[in-house]
C-alpha positions as protocol buffer text, in pm:
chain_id: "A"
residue {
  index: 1
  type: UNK
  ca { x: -26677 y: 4705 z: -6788 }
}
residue {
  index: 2
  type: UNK
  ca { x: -27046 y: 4771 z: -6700 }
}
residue {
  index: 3
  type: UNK
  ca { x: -27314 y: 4560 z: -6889 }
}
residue {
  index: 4
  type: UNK
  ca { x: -27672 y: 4582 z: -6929 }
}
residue {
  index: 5
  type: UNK
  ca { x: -27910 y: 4258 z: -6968 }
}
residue {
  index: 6
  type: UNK
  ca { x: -28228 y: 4320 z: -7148 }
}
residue {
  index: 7
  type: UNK
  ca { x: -28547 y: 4155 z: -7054 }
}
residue {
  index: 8
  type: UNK
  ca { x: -28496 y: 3918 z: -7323 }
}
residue {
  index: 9
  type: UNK
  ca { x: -28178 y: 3811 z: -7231 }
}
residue {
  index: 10
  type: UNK
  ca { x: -27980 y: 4029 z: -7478 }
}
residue {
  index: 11
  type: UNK
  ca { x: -27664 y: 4192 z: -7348 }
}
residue {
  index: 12
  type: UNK
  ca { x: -27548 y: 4562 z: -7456 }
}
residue {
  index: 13
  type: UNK
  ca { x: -27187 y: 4641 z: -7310 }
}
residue {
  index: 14
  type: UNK
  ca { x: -27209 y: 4988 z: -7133 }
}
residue {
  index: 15
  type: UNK
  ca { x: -26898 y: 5290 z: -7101 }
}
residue {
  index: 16
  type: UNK
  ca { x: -26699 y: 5209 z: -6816 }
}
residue {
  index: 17
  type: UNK
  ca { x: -26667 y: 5446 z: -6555 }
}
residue {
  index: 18
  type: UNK
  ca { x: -26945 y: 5706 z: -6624 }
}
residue {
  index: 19
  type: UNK
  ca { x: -27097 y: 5928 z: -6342 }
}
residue {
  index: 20
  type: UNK
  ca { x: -27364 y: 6116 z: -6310 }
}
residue {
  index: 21
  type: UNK
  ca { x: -27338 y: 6411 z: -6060 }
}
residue {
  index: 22
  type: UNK
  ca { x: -27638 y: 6625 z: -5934 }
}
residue {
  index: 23
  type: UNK
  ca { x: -27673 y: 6917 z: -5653 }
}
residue {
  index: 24
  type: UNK
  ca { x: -27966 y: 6866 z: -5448 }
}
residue {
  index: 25
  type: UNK
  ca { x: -28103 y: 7071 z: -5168 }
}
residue {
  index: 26
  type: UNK
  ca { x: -28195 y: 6919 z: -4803 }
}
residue {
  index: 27
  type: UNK
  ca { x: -28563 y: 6803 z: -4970 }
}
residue {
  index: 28
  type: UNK
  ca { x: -28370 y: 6620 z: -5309 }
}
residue {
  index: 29
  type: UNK
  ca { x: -28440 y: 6915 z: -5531 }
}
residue {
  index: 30
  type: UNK
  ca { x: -28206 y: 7044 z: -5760 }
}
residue {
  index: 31
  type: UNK
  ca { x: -28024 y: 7298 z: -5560 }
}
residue {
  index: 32
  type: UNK
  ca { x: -27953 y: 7646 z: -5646 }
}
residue {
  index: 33
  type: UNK
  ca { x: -27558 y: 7619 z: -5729 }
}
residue {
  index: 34
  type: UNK
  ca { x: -27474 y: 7498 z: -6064 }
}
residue {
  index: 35
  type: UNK
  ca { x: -27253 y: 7240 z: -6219 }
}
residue {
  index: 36
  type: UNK
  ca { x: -27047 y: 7266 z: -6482 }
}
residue {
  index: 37
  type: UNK
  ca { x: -26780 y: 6987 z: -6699 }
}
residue {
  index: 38
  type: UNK
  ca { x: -26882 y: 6689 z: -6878 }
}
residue {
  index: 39
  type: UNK
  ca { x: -27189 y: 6644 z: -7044 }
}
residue {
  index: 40
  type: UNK
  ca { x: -27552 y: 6806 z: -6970 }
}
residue {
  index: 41
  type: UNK
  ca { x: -27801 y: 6555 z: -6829 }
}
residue {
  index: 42
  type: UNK
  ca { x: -28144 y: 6604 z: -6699 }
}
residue {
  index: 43
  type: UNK
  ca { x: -28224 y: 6829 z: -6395 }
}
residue {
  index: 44
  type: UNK
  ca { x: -27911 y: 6998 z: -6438 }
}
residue {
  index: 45
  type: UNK
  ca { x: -27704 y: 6688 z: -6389 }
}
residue {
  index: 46
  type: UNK
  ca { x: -27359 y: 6645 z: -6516 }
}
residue {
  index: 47
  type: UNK
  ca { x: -27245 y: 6313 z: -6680 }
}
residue {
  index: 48
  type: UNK
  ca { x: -26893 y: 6263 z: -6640 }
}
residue {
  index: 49
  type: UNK
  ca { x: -26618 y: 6011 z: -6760 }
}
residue {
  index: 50
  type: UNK
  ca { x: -26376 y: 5880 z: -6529 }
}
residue {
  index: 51
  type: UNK
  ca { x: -26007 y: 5946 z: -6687 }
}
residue {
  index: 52
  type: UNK
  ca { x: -25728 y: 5707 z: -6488 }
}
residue {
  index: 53
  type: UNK
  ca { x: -25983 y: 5689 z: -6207 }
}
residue {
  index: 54
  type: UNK
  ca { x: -26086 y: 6085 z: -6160 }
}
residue {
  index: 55
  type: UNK
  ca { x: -26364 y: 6252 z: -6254 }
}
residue {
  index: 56
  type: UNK
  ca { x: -26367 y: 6640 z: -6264 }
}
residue {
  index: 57
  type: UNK
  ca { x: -26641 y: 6872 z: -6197 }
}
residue {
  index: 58
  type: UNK
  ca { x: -26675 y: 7224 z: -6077 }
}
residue {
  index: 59
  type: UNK
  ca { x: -26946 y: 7388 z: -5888 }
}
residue {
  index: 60
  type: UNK
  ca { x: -27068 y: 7705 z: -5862 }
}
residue {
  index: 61
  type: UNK
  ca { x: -27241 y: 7816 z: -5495 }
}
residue {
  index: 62
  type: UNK
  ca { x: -27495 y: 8035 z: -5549 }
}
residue {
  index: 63
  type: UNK
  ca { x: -27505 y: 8418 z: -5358 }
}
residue {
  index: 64
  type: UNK
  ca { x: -27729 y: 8321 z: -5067 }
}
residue {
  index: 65
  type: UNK
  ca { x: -27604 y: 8105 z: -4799 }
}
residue {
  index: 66
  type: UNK
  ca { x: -27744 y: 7701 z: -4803 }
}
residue {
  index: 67
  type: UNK
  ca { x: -27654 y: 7389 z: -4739 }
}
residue {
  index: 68
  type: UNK
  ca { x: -27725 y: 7181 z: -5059 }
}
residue {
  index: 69
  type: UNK
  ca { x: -27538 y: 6796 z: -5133 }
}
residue {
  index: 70
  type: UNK
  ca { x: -27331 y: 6684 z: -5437 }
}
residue {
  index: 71
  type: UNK
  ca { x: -27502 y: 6347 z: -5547 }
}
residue {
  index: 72
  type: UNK
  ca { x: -27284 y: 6086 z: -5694 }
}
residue {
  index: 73
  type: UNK
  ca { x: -27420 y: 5781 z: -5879 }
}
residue {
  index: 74
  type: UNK
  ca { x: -27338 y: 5568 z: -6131 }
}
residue {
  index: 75
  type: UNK
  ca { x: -27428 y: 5622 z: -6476 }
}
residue {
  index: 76
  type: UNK
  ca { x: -27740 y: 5343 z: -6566 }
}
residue {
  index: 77
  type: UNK
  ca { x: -27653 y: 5369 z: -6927 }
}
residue {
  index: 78
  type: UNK
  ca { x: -27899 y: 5602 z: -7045 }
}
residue {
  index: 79
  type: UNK
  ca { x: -27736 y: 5907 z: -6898 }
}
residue {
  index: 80
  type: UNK
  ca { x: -27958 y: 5868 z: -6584 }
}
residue {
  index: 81
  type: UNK
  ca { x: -27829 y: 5775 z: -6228 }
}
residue {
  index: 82
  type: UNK
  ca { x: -27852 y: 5471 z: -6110 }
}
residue {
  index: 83
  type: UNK
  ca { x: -27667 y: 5330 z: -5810 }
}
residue {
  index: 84
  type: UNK
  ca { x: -27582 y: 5616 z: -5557 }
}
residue {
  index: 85
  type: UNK
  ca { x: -27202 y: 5605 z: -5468 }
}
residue {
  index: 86
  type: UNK
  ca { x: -27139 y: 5897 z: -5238 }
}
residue {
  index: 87
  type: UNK
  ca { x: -27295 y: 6235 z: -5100 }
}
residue {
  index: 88
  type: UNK
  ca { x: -27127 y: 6557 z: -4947 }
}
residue {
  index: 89
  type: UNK
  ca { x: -27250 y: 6813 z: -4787 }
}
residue {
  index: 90
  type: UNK
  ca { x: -27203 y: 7129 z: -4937 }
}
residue {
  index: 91
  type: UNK
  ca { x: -27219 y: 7460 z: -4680 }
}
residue {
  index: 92
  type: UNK
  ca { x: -27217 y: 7747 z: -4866 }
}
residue {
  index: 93
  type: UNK
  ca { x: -27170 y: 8072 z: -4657 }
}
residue {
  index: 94
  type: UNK
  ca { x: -27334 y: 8296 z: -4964 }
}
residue {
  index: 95
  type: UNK
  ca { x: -27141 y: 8627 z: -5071 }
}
C-alpha cells in the first residue's frame, strides 16, 4: 500500500488504490460536464476507490459542444491529486 513520511520521519499508512478524477477544459479549468460516483472532492473532483483494480465514474457532457479532458491522478492522501496517471480527451458534440 501507499505510505506517507512526515517531515519528522513519522510514517502514516495511506488507502490503497484511491483516485482522484477531475474534468478540465483545454486551459486546466474545471470543465463544464460533471462527474458523478465516489466521493465529492474539491473543484468538482471525484475521489474514487479502486475495487479488484477498476474504478467507476460517469460523466455527464454538457449541451454545448467542447472538447474538455478527464484528469486522472493519484490520490495524495488528503483527498487531493497528486501524481497524474493518465488524460483523455473528451469531444463532446453538444445536443
Amino acid at each position: 500500500g501507499a505510505l506517507r513520511v512526515a517531515a519528522g520521519g513519522a510514517t502514516t499508512a495511506l488507502p490503497f488504490g484511491g483516485l482522484v478524477v477531475r474534468v478540465v477544459d483545454a486551459g486546466g479549468r474545471p470543465g463544464a460536464g460533471t462527474l458523478a460516483g465516489g466521493a465529492a472532492a474539491a473543484d468538482g473532483a471525484r475521489l474514487v476507490d479502486l475495487a479488484d483494480g477498476v474504478a467507476t465514474v460517469r460523466y455527464t457532457p454538457p449541451d454545448a459542444p467542447t472538447v474538455e479532458h478527464l484528469v486522472v491522478q493519484l490520490d495524495d492522501g488528503a483527498g487531493e491529486g497528486g501524481v497524474e496517471v493518465g488524460r483523455f480527451r473528451l469531444a463532446v458534440r453538444g445536443g
